[in-house]
C-alpha positions in Angstrom: 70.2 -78.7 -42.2 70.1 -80.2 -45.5 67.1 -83.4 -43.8 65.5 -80.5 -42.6 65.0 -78.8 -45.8 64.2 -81.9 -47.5 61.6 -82.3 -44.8 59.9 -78.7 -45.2 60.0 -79.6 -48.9 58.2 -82.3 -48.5 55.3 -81.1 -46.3 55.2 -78.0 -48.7 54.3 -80.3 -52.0 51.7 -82.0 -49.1 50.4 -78.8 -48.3 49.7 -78.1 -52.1 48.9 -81.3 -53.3 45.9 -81.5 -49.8 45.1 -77.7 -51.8 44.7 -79.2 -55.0 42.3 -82.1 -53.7 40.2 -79.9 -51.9 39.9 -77.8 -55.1 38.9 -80.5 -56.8 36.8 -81.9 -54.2 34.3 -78.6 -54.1 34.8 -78.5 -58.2 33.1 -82.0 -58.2 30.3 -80.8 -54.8 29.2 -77.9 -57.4 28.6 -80.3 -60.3 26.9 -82.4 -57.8 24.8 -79.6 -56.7 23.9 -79.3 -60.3 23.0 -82.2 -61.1 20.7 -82.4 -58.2 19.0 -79.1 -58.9 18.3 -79.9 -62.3 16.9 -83.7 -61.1 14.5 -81.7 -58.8 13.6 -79.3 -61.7 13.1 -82.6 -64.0 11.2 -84.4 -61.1 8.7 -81.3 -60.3 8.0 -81.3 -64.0 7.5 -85.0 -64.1 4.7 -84.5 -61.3 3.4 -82.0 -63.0 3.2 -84.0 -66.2 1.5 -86.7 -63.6 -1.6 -84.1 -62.3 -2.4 -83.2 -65.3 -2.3 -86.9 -66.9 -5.0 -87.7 -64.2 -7.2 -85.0 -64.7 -7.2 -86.1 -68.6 -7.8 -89.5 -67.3 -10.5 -88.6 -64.9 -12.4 -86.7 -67.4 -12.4 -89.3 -70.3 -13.6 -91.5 -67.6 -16.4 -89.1 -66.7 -17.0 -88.3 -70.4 -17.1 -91.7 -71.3 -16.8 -94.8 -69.5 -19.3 -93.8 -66.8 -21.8 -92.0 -69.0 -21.6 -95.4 -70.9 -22.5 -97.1 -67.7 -25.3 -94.2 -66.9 -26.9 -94.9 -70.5 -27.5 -98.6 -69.4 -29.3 -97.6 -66.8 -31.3 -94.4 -67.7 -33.7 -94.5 -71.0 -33.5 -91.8 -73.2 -36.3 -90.5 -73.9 -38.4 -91.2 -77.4 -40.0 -88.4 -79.7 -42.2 -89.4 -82.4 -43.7 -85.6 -82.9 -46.0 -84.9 -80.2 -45.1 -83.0 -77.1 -42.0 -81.3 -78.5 -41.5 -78.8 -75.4 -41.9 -82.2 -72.4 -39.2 -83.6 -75.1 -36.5 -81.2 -74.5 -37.0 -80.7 -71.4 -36.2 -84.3 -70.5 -33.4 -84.5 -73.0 -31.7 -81.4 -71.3 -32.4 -83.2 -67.6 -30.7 -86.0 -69.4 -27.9 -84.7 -70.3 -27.5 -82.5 -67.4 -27.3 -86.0 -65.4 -25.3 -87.7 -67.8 -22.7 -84.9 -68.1 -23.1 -85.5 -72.2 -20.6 -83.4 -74.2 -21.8 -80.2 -76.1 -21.0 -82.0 -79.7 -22.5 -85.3 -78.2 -26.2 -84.4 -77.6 -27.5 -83.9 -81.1 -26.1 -87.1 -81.9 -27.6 -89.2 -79.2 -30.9 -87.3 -79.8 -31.1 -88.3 -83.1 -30.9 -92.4 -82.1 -34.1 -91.6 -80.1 -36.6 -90.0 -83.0 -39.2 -92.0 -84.4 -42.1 -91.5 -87.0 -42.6 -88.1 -88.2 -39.3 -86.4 -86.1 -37.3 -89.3 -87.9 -38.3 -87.8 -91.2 -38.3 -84.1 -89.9 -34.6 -84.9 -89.0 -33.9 -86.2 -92.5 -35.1 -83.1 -94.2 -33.3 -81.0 -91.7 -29.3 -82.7 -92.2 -30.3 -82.4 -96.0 -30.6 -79.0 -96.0 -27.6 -78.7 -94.2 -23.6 -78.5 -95.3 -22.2 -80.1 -91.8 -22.2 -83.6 -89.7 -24.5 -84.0 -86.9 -21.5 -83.9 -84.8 -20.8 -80.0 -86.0 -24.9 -78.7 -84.9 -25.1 -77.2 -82.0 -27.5 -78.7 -79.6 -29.5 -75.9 -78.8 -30.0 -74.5 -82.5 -30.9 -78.4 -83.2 -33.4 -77.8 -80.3 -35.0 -74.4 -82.1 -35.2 -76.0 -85.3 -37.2 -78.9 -83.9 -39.1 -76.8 -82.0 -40.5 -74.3 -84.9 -41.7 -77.2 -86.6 -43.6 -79.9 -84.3 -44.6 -76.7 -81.5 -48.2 -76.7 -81.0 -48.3 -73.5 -79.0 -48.9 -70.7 -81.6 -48.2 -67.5 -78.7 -45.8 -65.2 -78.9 -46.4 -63.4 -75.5 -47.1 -66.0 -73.0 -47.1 -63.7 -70.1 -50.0 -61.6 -72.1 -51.5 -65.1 -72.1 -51.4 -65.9 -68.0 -53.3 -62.9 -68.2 -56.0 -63.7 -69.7 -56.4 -67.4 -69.1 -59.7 -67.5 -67.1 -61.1 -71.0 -65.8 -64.1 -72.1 -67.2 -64.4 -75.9 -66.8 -62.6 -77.7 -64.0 -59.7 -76.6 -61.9 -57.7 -79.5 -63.2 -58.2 -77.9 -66.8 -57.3 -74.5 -65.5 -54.2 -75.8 -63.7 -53.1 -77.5 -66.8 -53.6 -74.7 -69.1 -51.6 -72.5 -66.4 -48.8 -74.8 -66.2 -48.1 -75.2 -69.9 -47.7 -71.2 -70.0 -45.8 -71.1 -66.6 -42.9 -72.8 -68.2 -42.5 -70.4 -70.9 -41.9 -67.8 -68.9 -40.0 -66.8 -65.5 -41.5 -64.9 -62.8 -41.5 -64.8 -59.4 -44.0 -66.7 -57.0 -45.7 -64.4 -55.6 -46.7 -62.6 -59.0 -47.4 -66.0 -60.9 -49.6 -66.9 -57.9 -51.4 -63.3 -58.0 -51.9 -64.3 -61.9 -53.6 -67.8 -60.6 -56.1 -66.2 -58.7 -57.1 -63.9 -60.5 -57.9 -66.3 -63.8 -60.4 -68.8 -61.2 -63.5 -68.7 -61.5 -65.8 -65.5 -59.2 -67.1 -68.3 -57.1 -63.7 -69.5 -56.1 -61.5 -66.3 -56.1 -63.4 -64.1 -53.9 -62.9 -66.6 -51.6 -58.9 -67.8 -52.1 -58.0 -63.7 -52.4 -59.2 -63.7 -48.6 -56.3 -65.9 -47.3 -53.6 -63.9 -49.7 -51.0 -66.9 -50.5 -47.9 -66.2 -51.9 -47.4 -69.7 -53.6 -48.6 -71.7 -56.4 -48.3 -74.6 -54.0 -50.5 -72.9 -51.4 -53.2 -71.2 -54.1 -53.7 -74.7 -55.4 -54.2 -76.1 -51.8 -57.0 -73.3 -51.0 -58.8 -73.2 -54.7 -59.2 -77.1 -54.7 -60.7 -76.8 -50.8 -62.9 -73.9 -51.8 -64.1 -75.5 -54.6 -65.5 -78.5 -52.5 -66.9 -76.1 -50.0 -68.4 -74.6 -53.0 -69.7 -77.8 -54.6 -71.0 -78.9 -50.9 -72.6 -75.6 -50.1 -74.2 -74.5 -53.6 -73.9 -77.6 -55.7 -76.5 -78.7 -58.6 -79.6 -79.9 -56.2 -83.3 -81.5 -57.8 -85.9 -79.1 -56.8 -89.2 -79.6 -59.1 -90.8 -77.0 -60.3 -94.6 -76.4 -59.9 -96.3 -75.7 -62.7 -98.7 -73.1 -63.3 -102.7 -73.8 -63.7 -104.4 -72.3 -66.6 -106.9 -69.4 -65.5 -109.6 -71.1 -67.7 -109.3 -74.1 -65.6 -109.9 -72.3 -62.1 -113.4 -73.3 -60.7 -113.3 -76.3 -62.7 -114.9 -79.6 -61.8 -113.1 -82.0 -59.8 -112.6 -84.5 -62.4 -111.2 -81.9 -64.3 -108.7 -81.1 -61.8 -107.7 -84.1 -60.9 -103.8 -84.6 -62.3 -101.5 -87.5 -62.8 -99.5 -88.6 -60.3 -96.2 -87.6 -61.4 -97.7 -84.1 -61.7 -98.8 -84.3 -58.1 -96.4 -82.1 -55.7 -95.7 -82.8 -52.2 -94.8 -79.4 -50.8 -93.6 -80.7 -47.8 -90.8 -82.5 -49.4 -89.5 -79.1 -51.2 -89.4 -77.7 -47.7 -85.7 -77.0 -46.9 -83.9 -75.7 -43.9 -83.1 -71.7 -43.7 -79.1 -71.6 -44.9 -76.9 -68.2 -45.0 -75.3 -68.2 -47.9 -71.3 -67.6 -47.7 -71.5 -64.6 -49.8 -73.2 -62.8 -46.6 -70.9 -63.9 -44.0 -67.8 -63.1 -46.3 -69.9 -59.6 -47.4 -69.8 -60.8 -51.4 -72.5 -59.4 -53.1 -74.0 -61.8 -55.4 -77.3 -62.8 -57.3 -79.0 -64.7 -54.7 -77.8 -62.2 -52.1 -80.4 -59.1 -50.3 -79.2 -56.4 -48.1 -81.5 -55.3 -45.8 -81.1 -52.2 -43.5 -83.6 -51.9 -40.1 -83.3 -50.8 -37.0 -84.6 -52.0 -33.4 
């Protein structure tokens, strides 16, 4: 009896001891689990830390080392005074290509003025209480635009209306251009306003074909103006000149003229044309209606 409570006894202090262990086993499994979650909670923050690390990278880079490799190989452009609005509009295509930061562009502009903008520009940061890195771009842009602008209108639109050609259509399409950019409208109304500032010659006969487009209003005015030109161009047809009633009945010797005031009517002769106003049904000055019947 007495080995075989000495042998329960011992598998009892087994029993707890094997109870004890395994207490301490999953006391130790929990602080493992701990520890692990809070390595994955410092890891996920350590990637995080990573992304946005790159993305600083990758726009420092884009900011600074390749617009540094962009200037090398694009010019910026110069500005001595003249052409103020062709100025700033390459300077914003510049910077639009060279992704140039806001407080950048004033200061890059300024390494491009020469002549009178240089001494503009001089005047300008005198008058003023901040660094050429602290102006804004596009108020630099108004200031230098109020003072070398050649174009004195207030209402360009007002303008397109009333441009009318008189010299060549180059000129025209020049002058038309220079307010187009001052103003935004749609194609088909800035091509309307085209039209209707060519000359009568050329517009009764573009407004026939209705285009929408400047590209296509262009096309047709320079053709018509060729047909034009062909058709009723600048031709030399002498005059005859009137004889004196006092000299009618005259002698012969009398009436005998130079040669260069001789006249060979045969070479003044021309072929019967239709004008283009008739066909078309354009009245004009050297057009006749006539009404019959047969």
């Amino acid at each position: 009896m007495a080995t075989r409570q000495q042998e329960l006894d011992r598998i009892e202090k087994s029993t707890k001891d094997n109870a004890q262990s395994i207490q301490t086993q999953q006391l130790l499994l929990e602080e493992n689990s701990n520890h692990v979650k809070n390595l994955q909670i410092q890891m996920a923050e350590i990637c995080t830390q990573l992304r946005e690390m790159k993305k600083l990278m990758l726009h420092n880079n884009r900011g600074n080392d390749q617009r540094l490799v962009r200037l090398g190989r694009l010019d910026f452009p110069k500005f001595n005074g003249e052409d103020v609005e062709g100025w700033l509009y390459k300077c914003d295509h510049f910077f639009s290509m060279d992704k140039t930061r806001s407080n950048l562009k004033a200061y890059f502009a300024v390494v491009n003025l020469e002549g009178p903008a240089l001494q503009w520009h001089q005047g300008f940061m005198s008058s003023q209480n901040r660094v050429i890195e602290d102006i804004v771009w596009e108020d630099y842009a108004r200031s230098i635009l109020n003072r070398f602008s050649t174009r004195l209108s207030e209402n360009p639109i007002e303008d397109l209306k009333n441009l009318q050609q008189t010299g060549t259509l180059q000129d025209y399409c020049e002058a038309f251009d220079a307010l187009l950019n001052k103003v935004q409208l749609c194609e088909s109304y800035a091509a309307g306003l085209f039209i209707a500032g060519l000359k009568p010659e050329i517009r009764c006969l573009v407004k026939i074909f209705k285009p929408q487009t400047i590209r296509d209003v262009i096309s047709m005015a320079k053709q018509q103006e060729v047909v034009y030109s062909t058709l009723f161009g600048s031709k030399d047809v002498r005059k005859l000149n009137p004889i004196p009633m006092n000299k009618i009945g005259a002698n012969d010797e009398e009436e005998e003229s130079t040669p260069e005031e001789v006249i060979n009517v045969q070479e003044m002769t021309m072929d019967p044309q239709i004008p283009i106003h008739v066909i078309n049904g354009v009245p004009s000055f050297n057009t006749m209606r006539v009404i019959g019947t047969i």
